[in-house]
C-alpha positions as CSV (number, residue, x, y, z in Angstrom):
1,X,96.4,63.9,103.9
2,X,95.0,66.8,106.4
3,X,92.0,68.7,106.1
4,X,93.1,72.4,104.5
5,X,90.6,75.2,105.0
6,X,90.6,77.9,102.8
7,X,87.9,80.9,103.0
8,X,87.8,84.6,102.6
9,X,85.2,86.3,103.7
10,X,84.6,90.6,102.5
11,X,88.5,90.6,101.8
12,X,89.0,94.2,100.6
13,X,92.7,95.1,98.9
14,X,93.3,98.3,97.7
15,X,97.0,100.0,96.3
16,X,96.9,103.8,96.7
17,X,93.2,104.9,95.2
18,X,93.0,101.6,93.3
19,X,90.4,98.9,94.9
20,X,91.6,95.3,93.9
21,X,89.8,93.3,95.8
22,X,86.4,94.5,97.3
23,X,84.7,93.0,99.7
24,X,85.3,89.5,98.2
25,X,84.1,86.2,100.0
26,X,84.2,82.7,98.8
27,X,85.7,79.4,100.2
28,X,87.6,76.2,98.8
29,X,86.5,72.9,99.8
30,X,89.5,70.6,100.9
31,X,90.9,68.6,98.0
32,X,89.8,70.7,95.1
33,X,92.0,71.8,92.3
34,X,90.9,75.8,91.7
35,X,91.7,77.4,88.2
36,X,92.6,81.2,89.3
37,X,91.9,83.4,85.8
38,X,91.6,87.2,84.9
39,X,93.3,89.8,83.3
40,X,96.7,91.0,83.7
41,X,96.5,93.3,86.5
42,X,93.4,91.9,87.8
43,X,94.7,91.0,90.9
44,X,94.9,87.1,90.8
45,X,98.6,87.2,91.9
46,X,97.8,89.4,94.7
47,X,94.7,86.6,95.7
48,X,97.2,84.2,96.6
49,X,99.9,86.3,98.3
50,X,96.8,86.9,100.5
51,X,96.2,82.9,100.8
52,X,99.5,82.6,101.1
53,X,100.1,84.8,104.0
54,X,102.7,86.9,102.1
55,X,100.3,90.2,102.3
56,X,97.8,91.0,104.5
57,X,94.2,92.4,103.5
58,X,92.9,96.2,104.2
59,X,89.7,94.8,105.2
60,X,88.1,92.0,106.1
61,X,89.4,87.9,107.5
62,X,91.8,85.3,105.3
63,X,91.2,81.8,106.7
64,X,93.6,79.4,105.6
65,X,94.3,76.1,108.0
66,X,96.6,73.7,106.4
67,X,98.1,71.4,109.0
68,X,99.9,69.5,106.4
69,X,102.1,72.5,105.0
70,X,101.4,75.1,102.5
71,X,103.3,75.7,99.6
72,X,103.5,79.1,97.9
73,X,105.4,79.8,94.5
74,X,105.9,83.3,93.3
75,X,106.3,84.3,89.8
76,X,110.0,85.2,90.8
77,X,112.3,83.4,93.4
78,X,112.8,85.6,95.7
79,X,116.8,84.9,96.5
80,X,120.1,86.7,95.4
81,X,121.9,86.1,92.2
82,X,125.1,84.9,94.7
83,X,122.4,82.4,96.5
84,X,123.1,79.0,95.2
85,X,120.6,76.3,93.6
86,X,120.3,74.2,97.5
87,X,119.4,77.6,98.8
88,X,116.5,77.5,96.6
89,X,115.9,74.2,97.8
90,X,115.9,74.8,101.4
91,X,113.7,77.8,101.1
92,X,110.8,75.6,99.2
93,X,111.5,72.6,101.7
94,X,111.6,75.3,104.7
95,X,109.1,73.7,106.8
96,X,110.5,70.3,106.5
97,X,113.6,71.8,107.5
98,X,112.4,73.0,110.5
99,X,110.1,70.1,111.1
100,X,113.7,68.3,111.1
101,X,115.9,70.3,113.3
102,X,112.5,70.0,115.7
103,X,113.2,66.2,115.5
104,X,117.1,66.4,116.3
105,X,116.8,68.9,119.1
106,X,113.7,66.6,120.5
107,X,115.9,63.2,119.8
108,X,119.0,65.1,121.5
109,X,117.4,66.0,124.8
110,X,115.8,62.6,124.9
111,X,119.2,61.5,126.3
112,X,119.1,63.6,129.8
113,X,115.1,63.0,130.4
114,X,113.9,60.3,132.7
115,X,110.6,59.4,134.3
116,X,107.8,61.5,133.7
117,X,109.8,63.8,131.4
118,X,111.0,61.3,129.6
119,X,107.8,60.1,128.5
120,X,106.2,63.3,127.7
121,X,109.4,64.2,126.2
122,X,108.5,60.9,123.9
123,X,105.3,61.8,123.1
124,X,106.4,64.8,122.0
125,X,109.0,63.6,119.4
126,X,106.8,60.7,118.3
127,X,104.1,63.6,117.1
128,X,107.1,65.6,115.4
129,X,107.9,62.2,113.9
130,X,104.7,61.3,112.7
131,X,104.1,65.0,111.1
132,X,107.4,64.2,109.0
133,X,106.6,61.2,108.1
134,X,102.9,61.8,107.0
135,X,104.7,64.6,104.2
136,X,107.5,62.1,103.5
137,X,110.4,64.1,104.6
138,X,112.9,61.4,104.2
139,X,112.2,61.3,100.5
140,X,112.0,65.2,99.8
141,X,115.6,65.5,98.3
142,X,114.8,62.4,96.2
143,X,111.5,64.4,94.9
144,X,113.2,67.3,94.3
145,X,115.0,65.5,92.2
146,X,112.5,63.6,90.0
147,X,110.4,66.8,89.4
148,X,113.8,68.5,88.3
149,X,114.0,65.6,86.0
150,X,110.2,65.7,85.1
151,X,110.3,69.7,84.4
152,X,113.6,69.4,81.9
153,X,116.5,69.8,84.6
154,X,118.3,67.0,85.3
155,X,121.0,66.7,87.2
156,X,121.1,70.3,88.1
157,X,124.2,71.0,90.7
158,X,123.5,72.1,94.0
159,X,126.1,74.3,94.4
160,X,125.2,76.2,91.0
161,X,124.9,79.9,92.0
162,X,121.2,81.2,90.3
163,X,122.8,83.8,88.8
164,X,124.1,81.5,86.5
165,X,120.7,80.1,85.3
166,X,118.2,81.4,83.0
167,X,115.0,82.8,84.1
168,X,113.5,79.8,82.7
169,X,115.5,77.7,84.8
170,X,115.1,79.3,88.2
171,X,111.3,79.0,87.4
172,X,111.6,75.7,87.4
173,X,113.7,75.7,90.1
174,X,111.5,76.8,92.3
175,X,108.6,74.8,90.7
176,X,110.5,71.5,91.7
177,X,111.4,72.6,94.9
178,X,107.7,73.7,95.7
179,X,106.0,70.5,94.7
180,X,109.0,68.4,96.4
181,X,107.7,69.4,99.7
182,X,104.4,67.5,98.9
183,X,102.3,70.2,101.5
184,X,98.4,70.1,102.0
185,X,98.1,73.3,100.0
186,X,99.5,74.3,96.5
187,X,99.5,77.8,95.9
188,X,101.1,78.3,92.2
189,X,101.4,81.9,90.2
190,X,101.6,81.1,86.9
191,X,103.5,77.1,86.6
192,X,103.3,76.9,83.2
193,X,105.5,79.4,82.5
194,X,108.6,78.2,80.7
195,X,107.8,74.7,80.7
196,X,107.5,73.0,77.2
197,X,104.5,70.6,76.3
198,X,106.4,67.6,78.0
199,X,107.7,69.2,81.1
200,X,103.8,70.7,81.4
201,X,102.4,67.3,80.8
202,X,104.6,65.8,83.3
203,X,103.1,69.2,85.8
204,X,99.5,68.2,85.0
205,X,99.9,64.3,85.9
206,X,101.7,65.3,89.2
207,X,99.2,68.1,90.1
208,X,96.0,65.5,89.0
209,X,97.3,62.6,91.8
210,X,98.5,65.5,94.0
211,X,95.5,64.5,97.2
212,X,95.8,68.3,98.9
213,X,94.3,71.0,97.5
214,X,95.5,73.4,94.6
215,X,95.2,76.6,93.6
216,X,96.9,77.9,90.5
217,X,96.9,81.1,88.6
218,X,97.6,80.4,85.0
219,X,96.6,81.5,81.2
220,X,97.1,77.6,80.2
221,X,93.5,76.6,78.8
222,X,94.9,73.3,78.3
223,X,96.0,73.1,81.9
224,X,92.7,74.4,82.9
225,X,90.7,71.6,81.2
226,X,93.3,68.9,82.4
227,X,93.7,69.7,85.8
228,X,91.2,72.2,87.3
229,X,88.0,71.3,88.6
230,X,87.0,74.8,90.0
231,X,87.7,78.1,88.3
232,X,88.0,81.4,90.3
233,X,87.2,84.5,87.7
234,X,88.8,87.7,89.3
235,X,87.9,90.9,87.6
236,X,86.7,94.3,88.5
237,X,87.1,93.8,92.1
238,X,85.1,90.7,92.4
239,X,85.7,86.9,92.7
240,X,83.2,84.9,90.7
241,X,83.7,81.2,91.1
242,X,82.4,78.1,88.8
243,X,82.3,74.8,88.8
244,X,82.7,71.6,86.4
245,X,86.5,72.4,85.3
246,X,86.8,74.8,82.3
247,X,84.1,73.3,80.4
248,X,81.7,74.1,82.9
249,X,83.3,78.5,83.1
250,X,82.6,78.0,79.0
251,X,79.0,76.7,79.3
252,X,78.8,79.2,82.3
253,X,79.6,82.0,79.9
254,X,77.9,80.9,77.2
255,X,74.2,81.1,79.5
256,X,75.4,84.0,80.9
257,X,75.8,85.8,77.5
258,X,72.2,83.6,76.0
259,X,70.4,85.1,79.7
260,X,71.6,89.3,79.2
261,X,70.5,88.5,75.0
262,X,67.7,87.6,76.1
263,X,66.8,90.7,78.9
264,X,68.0,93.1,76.3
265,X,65.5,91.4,73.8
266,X,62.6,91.4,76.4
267,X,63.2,94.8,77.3
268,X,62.8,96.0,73.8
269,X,60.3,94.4,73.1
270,X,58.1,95.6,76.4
271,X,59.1,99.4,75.4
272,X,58.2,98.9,71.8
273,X,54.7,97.5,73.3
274,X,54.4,100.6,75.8
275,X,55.5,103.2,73.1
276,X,52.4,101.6,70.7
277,X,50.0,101.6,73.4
278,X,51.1,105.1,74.0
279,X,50.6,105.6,69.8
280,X,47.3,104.4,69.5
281,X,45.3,105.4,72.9
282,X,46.3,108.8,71.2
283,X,44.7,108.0,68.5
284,X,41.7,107.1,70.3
285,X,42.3,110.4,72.4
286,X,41.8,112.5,69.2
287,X,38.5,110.8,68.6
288,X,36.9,111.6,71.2
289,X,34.5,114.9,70.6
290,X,35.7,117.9,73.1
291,X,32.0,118.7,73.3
292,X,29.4,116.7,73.5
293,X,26.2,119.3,73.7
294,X,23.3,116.9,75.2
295,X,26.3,115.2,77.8
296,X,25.0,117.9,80.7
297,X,21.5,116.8,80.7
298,X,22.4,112.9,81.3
299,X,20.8,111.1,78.9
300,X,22.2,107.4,79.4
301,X,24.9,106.2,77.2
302,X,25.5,109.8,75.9
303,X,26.4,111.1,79.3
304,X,29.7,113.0,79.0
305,X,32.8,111.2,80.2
306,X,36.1,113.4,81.3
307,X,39.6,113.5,78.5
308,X,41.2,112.1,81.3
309,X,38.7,108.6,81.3
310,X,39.7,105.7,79.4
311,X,42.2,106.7,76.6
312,X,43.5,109.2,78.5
313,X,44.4,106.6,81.5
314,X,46.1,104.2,79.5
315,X,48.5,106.8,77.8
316,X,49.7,107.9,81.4
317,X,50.3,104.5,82.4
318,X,52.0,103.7,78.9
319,X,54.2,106.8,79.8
320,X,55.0,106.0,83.0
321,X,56.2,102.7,81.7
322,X,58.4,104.2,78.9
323,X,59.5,106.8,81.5
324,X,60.5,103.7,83.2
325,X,62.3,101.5,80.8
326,X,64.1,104.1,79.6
327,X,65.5,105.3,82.9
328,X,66.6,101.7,83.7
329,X,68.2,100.5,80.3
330,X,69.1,97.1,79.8
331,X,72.5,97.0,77.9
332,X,73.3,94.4,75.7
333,X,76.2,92.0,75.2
334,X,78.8,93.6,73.7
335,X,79.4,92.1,70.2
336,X,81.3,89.5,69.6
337,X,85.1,90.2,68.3
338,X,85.5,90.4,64.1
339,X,88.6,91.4,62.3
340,X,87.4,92.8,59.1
341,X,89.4,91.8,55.7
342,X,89.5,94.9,53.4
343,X,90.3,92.7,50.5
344,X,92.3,95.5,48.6
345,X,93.0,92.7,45.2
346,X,91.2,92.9,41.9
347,X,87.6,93.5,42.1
348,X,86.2,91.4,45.7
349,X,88.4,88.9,45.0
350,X,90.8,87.5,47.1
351,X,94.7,89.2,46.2
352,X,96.6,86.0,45.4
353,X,99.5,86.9,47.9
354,X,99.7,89.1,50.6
355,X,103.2,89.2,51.1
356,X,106.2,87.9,49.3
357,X,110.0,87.5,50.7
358,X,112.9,86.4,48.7
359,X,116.1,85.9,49.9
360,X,115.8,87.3,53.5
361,X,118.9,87.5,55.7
362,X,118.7,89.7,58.9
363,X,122.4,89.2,60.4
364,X,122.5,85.4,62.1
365,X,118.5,85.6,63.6
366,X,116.8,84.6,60.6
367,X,117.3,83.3,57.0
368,X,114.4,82.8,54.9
369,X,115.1,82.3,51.1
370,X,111.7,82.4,49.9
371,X,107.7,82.5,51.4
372,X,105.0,83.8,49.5
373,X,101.8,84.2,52.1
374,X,98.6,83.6,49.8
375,X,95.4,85.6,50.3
376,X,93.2,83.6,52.4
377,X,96.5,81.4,54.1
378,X,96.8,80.7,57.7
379,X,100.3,80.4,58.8
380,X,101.2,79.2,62.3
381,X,104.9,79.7,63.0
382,X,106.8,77.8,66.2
383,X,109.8,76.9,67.1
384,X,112.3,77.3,70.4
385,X,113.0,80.8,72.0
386,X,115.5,82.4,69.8
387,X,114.1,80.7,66.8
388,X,113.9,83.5,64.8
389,X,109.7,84.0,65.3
390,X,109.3,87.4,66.3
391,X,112.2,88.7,63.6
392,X,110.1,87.2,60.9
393,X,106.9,88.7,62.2
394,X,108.8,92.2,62.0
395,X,109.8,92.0,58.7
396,X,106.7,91.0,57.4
397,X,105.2,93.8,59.3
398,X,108.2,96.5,57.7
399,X,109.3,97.2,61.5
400,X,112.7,95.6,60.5
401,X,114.4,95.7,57.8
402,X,116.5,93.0,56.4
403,X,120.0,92.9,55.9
404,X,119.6,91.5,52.7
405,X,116.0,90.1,50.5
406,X,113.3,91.4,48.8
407,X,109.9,92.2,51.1
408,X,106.6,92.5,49.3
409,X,103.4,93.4,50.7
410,X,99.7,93.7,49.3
411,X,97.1,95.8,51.0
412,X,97.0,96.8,54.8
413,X,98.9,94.7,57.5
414,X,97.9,94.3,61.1
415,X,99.9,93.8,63.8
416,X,99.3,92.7,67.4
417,X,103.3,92.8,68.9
418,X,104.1,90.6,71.8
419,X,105.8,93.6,73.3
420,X,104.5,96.6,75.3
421,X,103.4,99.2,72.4
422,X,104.6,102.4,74.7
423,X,101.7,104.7,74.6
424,X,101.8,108.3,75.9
425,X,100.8,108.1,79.8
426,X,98.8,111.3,79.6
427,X,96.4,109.5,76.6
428,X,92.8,109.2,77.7
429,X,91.7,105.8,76.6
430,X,89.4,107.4,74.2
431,X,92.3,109.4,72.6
432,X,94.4,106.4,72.4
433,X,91.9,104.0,70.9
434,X,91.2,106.9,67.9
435,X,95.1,107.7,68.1
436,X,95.9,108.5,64.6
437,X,92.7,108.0,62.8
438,X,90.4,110.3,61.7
439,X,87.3,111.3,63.7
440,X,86.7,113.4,67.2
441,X,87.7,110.8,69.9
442,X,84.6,110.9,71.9
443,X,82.6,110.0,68.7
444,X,84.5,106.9,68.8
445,X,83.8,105.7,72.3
446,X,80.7,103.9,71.7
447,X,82.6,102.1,69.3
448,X,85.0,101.0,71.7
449,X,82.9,100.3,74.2
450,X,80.7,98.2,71.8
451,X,83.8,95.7,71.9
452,X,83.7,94.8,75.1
453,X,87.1,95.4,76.1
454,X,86.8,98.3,78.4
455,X,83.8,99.3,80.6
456,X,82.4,103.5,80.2
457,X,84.3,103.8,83.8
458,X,87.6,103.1,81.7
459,X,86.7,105.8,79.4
460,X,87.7,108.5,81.9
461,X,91.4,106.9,82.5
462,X,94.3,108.0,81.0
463,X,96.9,105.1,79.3
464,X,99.2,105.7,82.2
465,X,96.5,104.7,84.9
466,X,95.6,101.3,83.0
467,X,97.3,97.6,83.5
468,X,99.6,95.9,81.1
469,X,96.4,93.5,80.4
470,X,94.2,96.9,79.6
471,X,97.1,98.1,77.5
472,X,96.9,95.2,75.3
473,X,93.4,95.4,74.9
474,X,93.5,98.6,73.7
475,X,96.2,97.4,70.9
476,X,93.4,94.1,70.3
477,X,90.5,97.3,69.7
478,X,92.6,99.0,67.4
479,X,93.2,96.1,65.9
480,X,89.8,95.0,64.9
481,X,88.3,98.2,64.8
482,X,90.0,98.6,60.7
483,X,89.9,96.3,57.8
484,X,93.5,94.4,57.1
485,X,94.5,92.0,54.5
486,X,97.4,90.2,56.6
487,X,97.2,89.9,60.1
488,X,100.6,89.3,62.2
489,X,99.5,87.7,66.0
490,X,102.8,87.5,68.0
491,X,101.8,85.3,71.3
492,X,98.3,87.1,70.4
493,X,97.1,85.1,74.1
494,X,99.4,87.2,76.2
495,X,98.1,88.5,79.0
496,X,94.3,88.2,78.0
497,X,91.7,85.8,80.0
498,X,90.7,82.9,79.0
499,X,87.3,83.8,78.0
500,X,88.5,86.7,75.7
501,X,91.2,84.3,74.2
502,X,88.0,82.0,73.5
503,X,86.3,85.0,71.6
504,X,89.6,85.4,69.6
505,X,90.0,82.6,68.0
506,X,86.4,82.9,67.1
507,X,87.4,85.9,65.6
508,X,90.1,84.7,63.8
509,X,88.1,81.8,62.1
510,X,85.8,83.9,60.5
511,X,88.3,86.2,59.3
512,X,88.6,85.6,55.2
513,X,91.8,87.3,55.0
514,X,95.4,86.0,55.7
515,X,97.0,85.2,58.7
516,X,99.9,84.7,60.9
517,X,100.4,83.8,64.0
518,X,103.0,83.2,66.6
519,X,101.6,81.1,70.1
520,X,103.0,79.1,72.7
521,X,99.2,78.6,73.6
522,X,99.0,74.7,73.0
523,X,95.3,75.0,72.5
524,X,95.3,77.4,69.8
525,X,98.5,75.2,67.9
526,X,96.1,72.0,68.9
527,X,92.9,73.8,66.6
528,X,95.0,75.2,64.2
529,X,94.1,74.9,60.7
530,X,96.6,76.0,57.6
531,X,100.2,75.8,57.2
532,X,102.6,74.9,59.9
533,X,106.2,76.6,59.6
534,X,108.8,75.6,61.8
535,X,111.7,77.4,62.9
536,X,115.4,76.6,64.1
537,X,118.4,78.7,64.9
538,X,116.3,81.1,62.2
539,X,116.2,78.9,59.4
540,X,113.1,77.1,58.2
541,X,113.2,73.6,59.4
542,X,109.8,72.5,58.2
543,X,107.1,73.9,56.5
544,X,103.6,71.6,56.0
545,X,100.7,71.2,56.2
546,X,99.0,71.7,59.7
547,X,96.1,69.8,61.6
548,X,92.6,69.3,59.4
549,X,89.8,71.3,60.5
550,X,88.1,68.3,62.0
551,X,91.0,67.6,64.2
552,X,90.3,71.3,65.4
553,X,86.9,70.7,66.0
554,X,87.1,68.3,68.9
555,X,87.6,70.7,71.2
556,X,85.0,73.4,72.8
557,X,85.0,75.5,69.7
558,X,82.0,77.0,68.5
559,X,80.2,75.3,65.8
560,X,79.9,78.4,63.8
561,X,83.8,78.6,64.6
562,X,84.3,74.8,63.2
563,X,82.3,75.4,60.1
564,X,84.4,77.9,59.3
565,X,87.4,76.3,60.1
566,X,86.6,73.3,57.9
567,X,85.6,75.6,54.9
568,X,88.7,77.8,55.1
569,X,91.8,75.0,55.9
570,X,94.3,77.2,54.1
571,X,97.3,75.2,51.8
572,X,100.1,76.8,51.9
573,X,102.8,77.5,49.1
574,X,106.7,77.8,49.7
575,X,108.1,78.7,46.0
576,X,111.2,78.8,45.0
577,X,113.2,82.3,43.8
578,X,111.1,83.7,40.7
579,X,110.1,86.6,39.2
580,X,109.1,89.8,41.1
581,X,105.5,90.8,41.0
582,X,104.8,94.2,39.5
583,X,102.6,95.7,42.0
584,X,102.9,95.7,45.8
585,X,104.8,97.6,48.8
586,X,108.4,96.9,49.2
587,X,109.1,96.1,52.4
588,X,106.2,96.3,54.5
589,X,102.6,98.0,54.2
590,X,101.5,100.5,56.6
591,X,99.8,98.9,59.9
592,X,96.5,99.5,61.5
593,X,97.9,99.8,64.6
């Protein structure tokens, strides 16, 4: 395999008044396999359509030499509907194509050369040979056809128009294709999607003996720790990069977060020491006579000595130091994430159940004869698209109502949908964030900022200005901003980074109340502790039981995080129909979003 250079160096990308990139340099060594992460909106998709030559930089030089091919895939394919499933092929395989005709037109004219023409003329096609030979272009069509067989679509005609397929189908597609074409350099927006565990297992084993070098935007922490053995962190303009896989961006994190704890602490503790210093050379100010009456005659010790001598000196410079400190503040961390359980049942005690269905029928999506949720129960629900998930989250949450069944509901409910919440454009973020609740909404910014979620520059945007990714972030800080007894997660690792996903689940393991959650994320299903329900054509297939705590332990989980995971595995109970509590909401509590 060639040598593929890859560098940028003070890349600047900006859309209208919005900077994405700024001034950003950093280089990939050949044969590395480079995690690309961020936030939605970040501007990771728009990294690699730089790399991959599909846009072109405001400022500054892309380098990219890849003798051995590059191959780019988009998040969409960018054909007709009319376009037909070997159209998608060709595009993918395009430089093979053309490597081919190359070979044909060379072989063809081979015929009327002789002499010295001929032999250059041999040369020539022996070179375009060996190029198509060195990316096995005689074996492409038979690749694309194993890695449509590896990503779940076998036997897939080629004369299939791709308006007949399903978005998930044309992603893979064009997934196939891309790989098929075995170039130097892989440039992939988002693989993962719509591949199920096996087709993504299959992804990662061809990706780890792929011998060019990859680069791959993705949410999959899984795929991260399987495959990647550099990470690229894109966020507020800049591109931070880290080695040693994922594990090494998590121990990176964690020292980063242990290092600012520990300048915040120092800083205190250096502006507590000045203030004293200040407090008792003041003290020793005040003791010191204003007059001393023999002083002027300079008799030895007892010669007078200026206010401004000694005591005096050291308060100035203990001033100066304050005056210092506090004009260059040292922020802390922002806290970690907690959702808070308001535990509305008898006394402090856990409520037995926080929600209740019986006999739950909405159309032909979902059919659920009876579920009670207990207090403290963790309940993870999977299943295939069109399963049903998302219904049942909705009724629990009082946002649907069933066509038939009883709904009960204790206490407050929070919800985090895995759709767009559609917020008033004109909102600033502080208005949104206190949307609702009581309270002027400036008094509430430090609160939101104390989350972490958006930065004081956010504070002056309005909903409109702000990226899907910030949007949801704004529905995650109203969301543990208020106490809940139930909270509903639908795909609650949408669009968020890896490194707030990690501070999630944190969250949720320390959370005492009840829970339930809705993920395609494999490593949140692989650490889950509680009650496993699945779905299937909306009817409850199975419902057990679900990984013990020290099973979700093994991975990088926090060991505050695992303690509380072991002490909390939650057992679930399915009853049968019974009798109706007395007390509770019918269909649905009021949400704290």
């Amino acid at each position: 395999m060639l040598t593929a250079q890859l560098a940028l160096h003070n890349v600047t990308r900006r859309y209208d008044d919005r900077v994405v990139l700024d001034a950003v340099s950093f280089t990939v060594r050949p044969g590395e396999k480079a995690g690309i992460i961020g936030d939605n909106g970040a501007g990771k998709s728009t990294l690699l359509r730089l790399l991959a030559g599909a846009d072109r930089p405001d400022n500054g030089e892309v380098t990219v030499i890849a003798p051995g091919g590059i191959g780019y895939l988009a998040q969409s394919l960018a054909l007709p509907p009319e376009a037909t499933v070997q159209d998608a092929i060709d595009l993918a395989l395009a430089d093979l194509r053309e490597l081919e005709s190359r070979m044909r037109d060379a072989e063809t004219a081979l015929r009327s050369l002789a002499g010295t023409e001929l032999v250059a003329a041999m040369e020539t096609y022996a070179g375009l040979v060996s190029r198509y030979e060195a990316r096995e272009g005689y074996a492409a069509d038979t690749r694309v056809d194993i890695a449509l067989h590896g990503l779940g679509l076998p036997a897939l005609e080629r004369t299939r128009a791709l308006g007949t397929l399903s978005g998930g189908e044309r992603s893979r597609l064009a997934l196939a294709a891309t790989l098929a074409s075995q170039p130097e350099l892989l440039l992939l927006d988002e693989p993962t999607n719509d591949l199920d565990d096996q087709a993504v297992s299959w992804l990662e084993a061809h990706l780890r003996a792929h011998r060019g070098t990859v680069l791959a935007v993705t949410h999959d922490r899984e795929f991260l720790d399987r495959v990647t053995t550099t990470i690229l962190e894109v966020g507020d303009g800049a591109v931070t990069r880290f080695g040693d896989g994922y594990g090494g961006y998590l121990a990176a994190k964690a020292a980063e977060r242990r290092r600012r704890i520990q300048e915040y602490e120092d800083w205190r503790a250096e502006l507590a020491r000045s203030r004293r210093m200040a407090a008792a050379n003041a003290v020793r100010l005040d003791a010191i006579p204003r007059k001393a009456p023999m002083a002027k005659f300079g008799h030895g010790a007892f010669r007078a000595r200026g206010r401004d001598h000694g005591a005096m000196g050291r308060i100035r410079n203990a001033k100066e130091r304050i005056e210092r400190l506090t004009g260059s503040p040292v922020a802390p961390p922002p806290d970690p994430l907690v959702f808070a359980a308001s535990i509305t049942g008898a006394g402090s005690q856990t409520p037995e159940a926080t929600a209740e269905l019986t006999g739950i029928r909405v159309a032909d999506r979902l059919h659920v004869p009876s579920l009670r949720i207990g207090g403290a129960q963790r309940i993870l629900v999977t299943g295939p698209n069109g399963a049903g998930k998302t219904t049942l989250v909705r009724v629990l949450a009082g946002e649907l109502q069933p066509d038939d069944g009883t709904v009960r509901t204790h206490g407050r409910i929070g919800y985090l949908r895995q759709e767009e919440v559609p917020w008033p454009p004109d909102l600033t973020v502080p208005q949104a964030f206190a949307h609702g609740r009581a309270g002027d909404p400036d008094e509430r910014a430090d609160e939101l900022l104390s989350l972490g979620l958006f930065r004081p520059a956010d504070l002056r945007l309005r909903m409109g200005e702000l990226s899907y990714g910030q949007r949801r972030r704004m529905e995650l800080a109203r969301l543990v901003s208020e106490p809940v007894d139930l909270l509903l997660l639908d795909e609650p690792t949408n669009h968020f980074s890896p490194a707030l996903v990690e501070e999630l689940e944190d969250a949720l393991a320390e959370y005492p109340g009840a829970v339930v959650i809705v993920t395609h994320d494999r490593r949140m299903r692989a650490r889950f502790t509680g009650t496993h329900l699945e779905l299937r054509a909306g009817r409850v297939a199975q419902l057990r039981e679900a990984g013990p705590a020290a099973h979700a332990c093994t991975s990088s989980v926090s060991p505050a995080a695992c303690t509380a995971l072991r002490r909390r595995a939650a057992v679930a109970t399915a009853v049968g129909p019974g009798p109706q509590p007395s007390a509770g909401q019918p269909r649905g509590g009021p949400s704290s979003t």
